[in-house]
C-alpha positions as CSV (number, residue, x, y, z in Angstrom):
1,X,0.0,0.0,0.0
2,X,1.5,3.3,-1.2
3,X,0.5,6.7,0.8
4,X,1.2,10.0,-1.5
5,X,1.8,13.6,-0.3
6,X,-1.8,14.1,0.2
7,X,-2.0,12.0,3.2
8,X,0.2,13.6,5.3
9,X,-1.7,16.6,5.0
10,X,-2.5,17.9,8.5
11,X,-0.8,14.4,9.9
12,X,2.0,14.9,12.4
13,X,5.5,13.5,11.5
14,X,8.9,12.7,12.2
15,X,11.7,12.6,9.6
16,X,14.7,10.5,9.5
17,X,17.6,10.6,9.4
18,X,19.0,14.2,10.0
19,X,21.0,14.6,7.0
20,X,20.3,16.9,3.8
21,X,18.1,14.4,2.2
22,X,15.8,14.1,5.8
23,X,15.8,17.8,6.1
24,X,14.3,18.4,2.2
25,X,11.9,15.7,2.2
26,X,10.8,17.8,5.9
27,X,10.6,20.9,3.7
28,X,8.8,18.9,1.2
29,X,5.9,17.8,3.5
30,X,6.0,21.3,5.3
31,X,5.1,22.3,1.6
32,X,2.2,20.1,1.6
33,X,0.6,20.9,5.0
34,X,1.8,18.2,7.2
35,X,3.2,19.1,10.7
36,X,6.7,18.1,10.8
37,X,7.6,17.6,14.6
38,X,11.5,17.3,14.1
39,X,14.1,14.6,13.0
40,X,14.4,10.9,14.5
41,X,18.4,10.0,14.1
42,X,19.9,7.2,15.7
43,X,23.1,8.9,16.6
44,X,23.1,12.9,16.1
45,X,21.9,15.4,18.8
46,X,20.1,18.6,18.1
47,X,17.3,21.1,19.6
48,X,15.0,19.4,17.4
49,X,16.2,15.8,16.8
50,X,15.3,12.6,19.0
51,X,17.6,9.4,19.3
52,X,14.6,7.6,21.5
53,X,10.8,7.1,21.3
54,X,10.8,8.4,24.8
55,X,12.5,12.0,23.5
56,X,9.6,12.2,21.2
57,X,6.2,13.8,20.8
58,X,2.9,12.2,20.3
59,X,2.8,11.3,16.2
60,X,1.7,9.6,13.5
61,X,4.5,8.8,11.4
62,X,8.2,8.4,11.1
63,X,9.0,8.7,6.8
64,X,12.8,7.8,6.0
65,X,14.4,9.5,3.6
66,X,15.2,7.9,0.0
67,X,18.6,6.0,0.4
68,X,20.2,2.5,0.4
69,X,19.7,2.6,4.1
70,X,16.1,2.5,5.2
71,X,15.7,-1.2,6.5
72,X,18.9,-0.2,8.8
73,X,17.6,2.9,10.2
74,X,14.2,1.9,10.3
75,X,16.2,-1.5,12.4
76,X,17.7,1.3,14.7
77,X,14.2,3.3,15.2
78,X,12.5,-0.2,16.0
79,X,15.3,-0.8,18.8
80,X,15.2,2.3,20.1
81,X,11.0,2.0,20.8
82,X,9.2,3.4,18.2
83,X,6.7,1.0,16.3
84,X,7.5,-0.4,13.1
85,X,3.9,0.2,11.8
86,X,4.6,3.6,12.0
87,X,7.3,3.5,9.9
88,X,7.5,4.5,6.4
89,X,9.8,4.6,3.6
90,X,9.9,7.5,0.9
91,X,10.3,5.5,-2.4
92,X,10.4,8.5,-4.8
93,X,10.2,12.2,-4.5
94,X,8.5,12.9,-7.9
95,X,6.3,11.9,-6.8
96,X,6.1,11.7,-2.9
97,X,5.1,8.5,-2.8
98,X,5.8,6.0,0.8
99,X,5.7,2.4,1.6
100,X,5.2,0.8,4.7
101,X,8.6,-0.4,6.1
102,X,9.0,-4.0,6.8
103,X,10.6,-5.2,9.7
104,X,10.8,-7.8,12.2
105,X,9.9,-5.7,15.6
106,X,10.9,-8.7,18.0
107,X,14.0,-9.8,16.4
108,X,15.1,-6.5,15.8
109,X,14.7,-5.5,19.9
110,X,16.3,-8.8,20.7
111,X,19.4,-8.9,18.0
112,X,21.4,-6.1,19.5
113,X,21.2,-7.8,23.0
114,X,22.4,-10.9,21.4
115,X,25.3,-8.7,19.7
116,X,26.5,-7.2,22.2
117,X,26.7,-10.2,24.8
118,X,28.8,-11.8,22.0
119,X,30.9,-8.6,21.7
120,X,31.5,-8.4,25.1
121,X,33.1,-11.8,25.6
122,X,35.1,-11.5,22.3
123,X,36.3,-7.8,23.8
124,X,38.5,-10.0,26.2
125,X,40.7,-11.5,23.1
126,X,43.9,-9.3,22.1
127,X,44.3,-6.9,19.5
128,X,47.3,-7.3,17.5
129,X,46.1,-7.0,13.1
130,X,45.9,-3.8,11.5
131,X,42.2,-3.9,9.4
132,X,41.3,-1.6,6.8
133,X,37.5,-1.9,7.4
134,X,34.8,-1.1,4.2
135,X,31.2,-1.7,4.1
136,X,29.3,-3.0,0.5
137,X,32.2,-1.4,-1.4
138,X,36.0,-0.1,-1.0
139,X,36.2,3.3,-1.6
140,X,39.4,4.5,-2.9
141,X,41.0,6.3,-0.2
142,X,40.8,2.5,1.5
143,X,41.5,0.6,-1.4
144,X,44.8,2.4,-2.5
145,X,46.0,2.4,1.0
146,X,45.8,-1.0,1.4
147,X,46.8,-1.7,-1.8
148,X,50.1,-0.3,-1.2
149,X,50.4,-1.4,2.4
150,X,49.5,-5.1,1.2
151,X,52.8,-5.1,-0.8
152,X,55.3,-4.5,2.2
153,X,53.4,-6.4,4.6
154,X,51.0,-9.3,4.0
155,X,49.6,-9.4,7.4
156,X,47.4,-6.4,7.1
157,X,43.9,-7.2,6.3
158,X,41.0,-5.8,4.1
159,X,37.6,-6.7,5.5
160,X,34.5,-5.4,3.7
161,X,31.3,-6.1,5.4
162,X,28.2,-6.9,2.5
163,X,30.4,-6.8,0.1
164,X,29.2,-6.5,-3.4
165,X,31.9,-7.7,-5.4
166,X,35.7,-8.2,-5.3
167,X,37.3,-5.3,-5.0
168,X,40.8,-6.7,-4.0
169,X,42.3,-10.4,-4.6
170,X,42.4,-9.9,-1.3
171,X,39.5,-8.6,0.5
172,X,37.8,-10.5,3.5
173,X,34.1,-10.8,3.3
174,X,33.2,-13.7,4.5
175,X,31.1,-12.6,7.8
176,X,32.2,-14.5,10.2
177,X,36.2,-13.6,9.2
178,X,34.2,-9.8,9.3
179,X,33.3,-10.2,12.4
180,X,36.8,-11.9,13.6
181,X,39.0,-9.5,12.4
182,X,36.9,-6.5,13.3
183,X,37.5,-7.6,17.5
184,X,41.1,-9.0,16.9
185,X,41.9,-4.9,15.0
186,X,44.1,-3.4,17.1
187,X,44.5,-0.6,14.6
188,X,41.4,0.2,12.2
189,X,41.7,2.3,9.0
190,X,38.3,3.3,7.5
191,X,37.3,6.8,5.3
192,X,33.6,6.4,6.0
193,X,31.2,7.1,9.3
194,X,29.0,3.9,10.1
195,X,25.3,4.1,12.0
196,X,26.2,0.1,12.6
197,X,26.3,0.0,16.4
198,X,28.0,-3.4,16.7
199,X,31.0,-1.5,14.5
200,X,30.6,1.5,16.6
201,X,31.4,-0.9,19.4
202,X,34.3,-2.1,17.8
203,X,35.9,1.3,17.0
204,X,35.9,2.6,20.6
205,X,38.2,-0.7,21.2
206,X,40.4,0.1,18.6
207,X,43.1,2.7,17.6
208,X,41.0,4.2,14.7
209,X,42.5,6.6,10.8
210,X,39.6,7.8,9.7
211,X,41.2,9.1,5.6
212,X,38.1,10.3,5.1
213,X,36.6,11.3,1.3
214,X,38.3,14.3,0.7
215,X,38.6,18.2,1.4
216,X,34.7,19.7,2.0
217,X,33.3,22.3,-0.1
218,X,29.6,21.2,0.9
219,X,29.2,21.2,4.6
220,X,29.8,17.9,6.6
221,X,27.8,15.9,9.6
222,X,31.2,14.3,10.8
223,X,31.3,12.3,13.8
224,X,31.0,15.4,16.2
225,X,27.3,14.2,17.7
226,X,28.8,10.9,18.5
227,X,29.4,10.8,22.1
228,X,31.2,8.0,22.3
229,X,33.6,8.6,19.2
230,X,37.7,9.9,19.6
231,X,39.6,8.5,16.6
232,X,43.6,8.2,17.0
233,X,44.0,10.5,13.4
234,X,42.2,12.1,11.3
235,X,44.1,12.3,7.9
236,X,43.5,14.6,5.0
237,X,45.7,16.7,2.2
238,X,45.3,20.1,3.9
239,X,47.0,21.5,6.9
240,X,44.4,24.8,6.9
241,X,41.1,22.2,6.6
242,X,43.3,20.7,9.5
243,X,43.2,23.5,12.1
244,X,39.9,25.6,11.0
245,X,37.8,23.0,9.6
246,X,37.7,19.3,10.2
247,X,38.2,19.8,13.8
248,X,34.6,21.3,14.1
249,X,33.1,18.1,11.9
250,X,35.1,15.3,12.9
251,X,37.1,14.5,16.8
252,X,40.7,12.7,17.0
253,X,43.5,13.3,18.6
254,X,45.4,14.6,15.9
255,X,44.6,15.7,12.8
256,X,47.7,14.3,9.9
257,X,48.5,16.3,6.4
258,X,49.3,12.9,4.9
259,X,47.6,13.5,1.7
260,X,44.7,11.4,0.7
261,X,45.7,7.9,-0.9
262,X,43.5,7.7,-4.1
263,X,45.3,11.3,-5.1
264,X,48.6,9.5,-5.2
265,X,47.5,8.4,-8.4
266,X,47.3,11.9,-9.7
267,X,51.7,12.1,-9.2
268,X,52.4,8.8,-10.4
269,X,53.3,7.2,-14.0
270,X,50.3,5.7,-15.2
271,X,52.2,2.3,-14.2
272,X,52.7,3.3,-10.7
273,X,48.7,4.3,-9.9
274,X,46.7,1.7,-8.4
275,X,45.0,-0.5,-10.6
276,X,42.5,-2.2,-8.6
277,X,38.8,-1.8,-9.0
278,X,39.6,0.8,-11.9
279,X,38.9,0.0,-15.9
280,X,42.0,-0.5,-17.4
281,X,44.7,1.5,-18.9
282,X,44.5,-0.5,-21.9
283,X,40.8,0.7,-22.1
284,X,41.9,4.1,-21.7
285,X,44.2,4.1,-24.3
286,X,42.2,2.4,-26.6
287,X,39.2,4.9,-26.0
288,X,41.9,7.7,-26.0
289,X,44.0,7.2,-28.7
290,X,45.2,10.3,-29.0
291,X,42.4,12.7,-28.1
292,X,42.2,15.1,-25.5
293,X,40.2,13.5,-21.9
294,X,37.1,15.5,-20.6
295,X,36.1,13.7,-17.1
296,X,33.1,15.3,-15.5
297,X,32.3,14.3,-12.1
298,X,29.1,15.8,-10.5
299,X,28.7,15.4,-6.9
300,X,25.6,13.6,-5.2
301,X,22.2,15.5,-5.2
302,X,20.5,14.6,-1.7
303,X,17.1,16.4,-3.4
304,X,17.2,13.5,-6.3
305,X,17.3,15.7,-8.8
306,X,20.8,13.8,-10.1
307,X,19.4,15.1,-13.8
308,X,21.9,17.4,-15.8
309,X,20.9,20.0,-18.0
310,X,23.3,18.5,-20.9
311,X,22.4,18.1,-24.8
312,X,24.4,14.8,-25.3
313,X,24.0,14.8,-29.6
314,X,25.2,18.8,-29.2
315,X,28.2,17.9,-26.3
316,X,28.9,14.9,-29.1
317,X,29.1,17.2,-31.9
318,X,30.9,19.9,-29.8
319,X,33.9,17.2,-29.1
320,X,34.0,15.9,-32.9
321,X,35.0,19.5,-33.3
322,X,37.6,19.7,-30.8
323,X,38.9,16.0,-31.0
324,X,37.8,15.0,-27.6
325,X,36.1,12.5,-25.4
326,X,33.8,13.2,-22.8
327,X,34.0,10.2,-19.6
328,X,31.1,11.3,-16.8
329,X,31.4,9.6,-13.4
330,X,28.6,9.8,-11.1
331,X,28.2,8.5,-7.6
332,X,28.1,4.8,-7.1
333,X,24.3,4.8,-5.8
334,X,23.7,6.5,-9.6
335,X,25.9,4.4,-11.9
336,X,25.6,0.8,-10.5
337,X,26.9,-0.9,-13.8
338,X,30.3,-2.3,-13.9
339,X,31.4,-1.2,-17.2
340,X,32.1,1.4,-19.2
341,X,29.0,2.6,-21.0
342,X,28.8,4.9,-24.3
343,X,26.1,7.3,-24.2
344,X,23.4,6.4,-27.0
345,X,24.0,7.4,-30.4
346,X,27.0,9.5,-28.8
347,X,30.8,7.2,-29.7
348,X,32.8,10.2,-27.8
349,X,31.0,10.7,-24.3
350,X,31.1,7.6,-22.0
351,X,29.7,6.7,-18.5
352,X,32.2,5.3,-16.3
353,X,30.8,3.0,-13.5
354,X,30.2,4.6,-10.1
355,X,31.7,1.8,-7.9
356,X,35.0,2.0,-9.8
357,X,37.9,4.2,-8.7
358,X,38.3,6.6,-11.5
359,X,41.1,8.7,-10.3
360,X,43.6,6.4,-12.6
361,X,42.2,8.1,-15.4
362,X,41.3,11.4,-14.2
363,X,45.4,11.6,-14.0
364,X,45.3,11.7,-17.7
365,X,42.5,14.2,-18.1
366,X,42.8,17.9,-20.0
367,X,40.2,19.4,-18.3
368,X,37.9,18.5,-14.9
369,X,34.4,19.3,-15.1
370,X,33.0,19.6,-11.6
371,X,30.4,21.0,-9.3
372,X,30.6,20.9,-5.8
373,X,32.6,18.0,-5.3
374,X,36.0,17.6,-3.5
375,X,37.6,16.5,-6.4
376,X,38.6,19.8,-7.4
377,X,40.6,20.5,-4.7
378,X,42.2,17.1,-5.6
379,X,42.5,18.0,-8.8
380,X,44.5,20.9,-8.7
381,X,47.8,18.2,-7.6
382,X,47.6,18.1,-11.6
383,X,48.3,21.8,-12.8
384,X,45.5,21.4,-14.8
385,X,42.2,23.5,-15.9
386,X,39.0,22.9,-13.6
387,X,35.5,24.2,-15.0
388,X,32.7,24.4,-12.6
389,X,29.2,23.7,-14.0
390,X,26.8,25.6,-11.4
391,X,23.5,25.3,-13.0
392,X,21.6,24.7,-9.4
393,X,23.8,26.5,-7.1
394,X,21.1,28.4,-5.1
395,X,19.1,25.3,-4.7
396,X,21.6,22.7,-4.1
397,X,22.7,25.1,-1.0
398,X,19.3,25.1,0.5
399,X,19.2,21.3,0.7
400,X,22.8,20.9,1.7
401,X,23.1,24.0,4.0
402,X,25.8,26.3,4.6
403,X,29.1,25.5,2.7
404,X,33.0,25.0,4.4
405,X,34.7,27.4,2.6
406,X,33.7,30.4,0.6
407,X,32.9,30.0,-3.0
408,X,35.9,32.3,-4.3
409,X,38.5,29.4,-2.1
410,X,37.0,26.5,-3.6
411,X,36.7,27.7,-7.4
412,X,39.8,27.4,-9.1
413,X,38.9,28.0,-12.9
414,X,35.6,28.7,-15.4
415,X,32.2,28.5,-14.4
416,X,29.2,27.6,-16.2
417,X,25.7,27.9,-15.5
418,X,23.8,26.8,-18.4
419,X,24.8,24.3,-21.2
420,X,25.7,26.7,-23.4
421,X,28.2,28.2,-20.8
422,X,29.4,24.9,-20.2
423,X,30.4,24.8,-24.1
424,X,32.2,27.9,-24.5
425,X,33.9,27.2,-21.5
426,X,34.8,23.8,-22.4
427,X,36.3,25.5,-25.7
428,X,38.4,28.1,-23.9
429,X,39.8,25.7,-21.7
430,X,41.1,23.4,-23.8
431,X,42.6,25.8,-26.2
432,X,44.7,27.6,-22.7
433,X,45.3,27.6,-19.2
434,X,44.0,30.8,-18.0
435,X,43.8,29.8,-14.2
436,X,47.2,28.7,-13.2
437,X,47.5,31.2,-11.1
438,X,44.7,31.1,-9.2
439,X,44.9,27.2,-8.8
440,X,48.5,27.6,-7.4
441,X,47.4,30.7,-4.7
442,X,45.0,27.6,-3.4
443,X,47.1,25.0,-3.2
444,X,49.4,27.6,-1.0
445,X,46.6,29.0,0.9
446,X,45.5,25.9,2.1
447,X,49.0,24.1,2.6
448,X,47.9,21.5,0.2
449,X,50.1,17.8,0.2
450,X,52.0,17.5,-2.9
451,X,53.9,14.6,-2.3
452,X,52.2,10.6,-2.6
453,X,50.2,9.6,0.6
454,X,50.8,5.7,1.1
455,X,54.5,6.0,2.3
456,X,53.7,8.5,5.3
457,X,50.1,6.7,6.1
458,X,51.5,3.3,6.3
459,X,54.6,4.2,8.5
460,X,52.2,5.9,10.9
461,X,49.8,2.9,10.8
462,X,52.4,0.8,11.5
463,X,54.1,2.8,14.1
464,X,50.3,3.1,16.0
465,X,50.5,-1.0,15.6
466,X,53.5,-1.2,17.7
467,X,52.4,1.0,20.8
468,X,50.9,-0.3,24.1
């Protein structure tokens, strides 16, 4: 049984979880005349959030957010007291359209009991292994890492819980060898944040690097609102996002200017760069062959609207012209293929799947195309032109709130804000660089890591391995 915006009208509601895509689909029933009490989360504190039925107000409804988490946070609602019949999951946004959730109410109450009994006696056995951990798929900050670290020592372990594929010869994903090696990690290296309370067990037993996606633009949840969260390190490529930013989304004890793994890739020879869960180079150079390399990579759209405003027969005939290929990546949830995919009728603009690690080929690329994402900042390692396509600024920063930086530190080239910007843009760039400068008074302004990553991180890992 589906329920439609129209039935929420005048009903009163909770939204989870408190992230941007829980706060527009709030806005979005505000809209429609229900009465939007606050925000359920499992984990995060605020003046208008509840962890606990008992925290909350007399309702009708809890909706959850679109995302590939529902059954898990609708899991943590049930365990925390509120009634799974109340629970309902947004399946689309255009239309609003929800589903009741399906759950198991006893076994969900009685599971984390079980859990963490079992935890508890398996807290008694040593920690000794050093565990890059990874949950459905690796992304590349973890992969490269261990990647590298693998090589020099064959007693470090990558453990990927739900794993969807192989990501590494390898991985662990068994889940009992999970499980195992999660209690017996005496050092844990992750680049995510986890609502899994079993894992968020695990890490207060461990000496946690947290590497993190990359340097923020868009403003960042963190880890601050977990109580019971104090990682060893906190690593990134910027000494400033270091001392004025992190810090106020994320808590350690020290915050490193390693560099991030995956942008070791960016300063290598194309047969030094990490390999793994990438398309080939022989692909590239095949699909090259001598053309120049657009890569646009747009960042996630918590609203849904994940639509560009791009005329793919006028961007094909626009690269004929200039000899060049176009390769989009998107984010995995939007691009779950596991191939390279040519845009219909279109042989020079190609999707690159969203699981894969892309930044092997974005080292050979003229220009990036970007909007939001951190992947400029990354990019500038390559001294090479970065064109921001803007077309929804004002809206994306309603959903996502306030930004980390201001907008003149994070652009670092052209901006576009229609298609047809995006063109002429696109042409300038690859006939000059016109933003060297300004790419270069970033990179000093924000004491930006221009050396590889993996040598410092794993020395450090190791190093945190051998203390009491």
């Amino acid at each position: 049984m589906l329920r439609e915006a129209k039935d929420w009208q005048g009903q009163r509601l909770y939204v989870a979880p408190d992230n941007p895509a829980g706060r527009n689909l709030a806005l979005l029933l505000q809209q429609q005349g229900a009465v939007v009490l606050g925000m359920v989360d499992n984990l995060k504190q605020g003046p208008d959030v509840c962890n606990h039925v008992s925290h909350s107000k007399p309702h009708d409804a809890v909706l959850i957010a679109v995302s590939d988490f529902q059954q898990k946070i609708a899991q943590g609602m049930v365990q925390n007291g509120f009634f799974a019949r109340k629970i309902w999951c947004c399946k689309s946004l255009e239309p609003l359209q929800f589903e009741p959730c399906k759950t198991d109410a006893v076994l969900d109450k009685i599971k984390p009991f079980l859990q963490s009994c079992f935890a508890a006696l398996l807290d008694v056995l040593p920690k000794r292994h050093i565990v890059y951990y990874a949950e459905k798929y690796v992304d590349s900050n973890v992969l490269v890492a261990f990647a590298e670290h693998h090589k020099q020592n064959k007693t470090v372990y990558l453990v990927v819980k739900d794993a969807q594929r192989t990501f590494h010869p390898a991985q662990i994903d068994a889940p009992w060898q999970v499980r195992w090696l999660l209690q017996r990690a005496k050092v844990l290296v992750l680049d995510h944040e986890s609502t899994d309370p079993l894992f968020n067990h695990i890490r207060t037993r461990a000496k946690v690097v947290q590497l993190w996606h990359g340097l923020p633009f868009k403003h960042l949840a963190g880890n601050k609102h977990f109580p019971h969260i104090l990682d060893e390190a906190f690593i990134s490529s910027s000494n400033w996002f270091n001392q004025h930013i992190f810090p106020g989304m994320f808590k350690a004890r020290r915050y490193l200017d390693f560099g991030y793994p995956r942008n070791d890739a960016l300063l290598q020879a194309p047969v030094e760069r990490c390999w793994h869960n990438a398309l080939p180079q022989s692909q590239l150079q095949q699909l090259r062959s001598g053309k120049k390399l657009i890569v646009f990579m747009p960042t996630y759209r918590d609203n849904g609207q994940n639509e560009h405003p791009i005329n793919w027969p006028e961007l094909q005939q626009f690269l004929v012209a200039h000899d060049a290929i176009f390769v989009m990546k998107t984010h995995p949830f939007l691009a779950p293929f596991d191939e390279l995919r040519q845009q219909e009728g279109c042989d020079r603009i190609f999707h690159y799947p969203g699981r894969f690690n892309v930044y092997p080929w974005l080292a050979d690329a003229d220009v990036l195309i970007t909007d939001y994402s951190s992947v400029a900042f990354d990019f500038l390692l390559c001294n090479k032109p970065v064109l921001h396509f803007m077309y929804d600024i004002e809206q994306y920063a309603k959903v996502r709130g306030q930004f980390a930086v201001a907008k003149e530190d994070f652009i670092a080239g052209s901006v576009a804000e229609t298609f047809e910007q995006l063109l002429e843009q696109m042409a300038l760039d690859l006939a000059s660089d016109r933003f060297a400068e300004k790419r270069q008074a970033l990179q000093h302004k924000f004491s930006m890591v221009n050396t590889e990553s993996c040598p410092a991180l794993i020395e450090y890992v190791e190093q945190l391995k051998l203390q009491s």
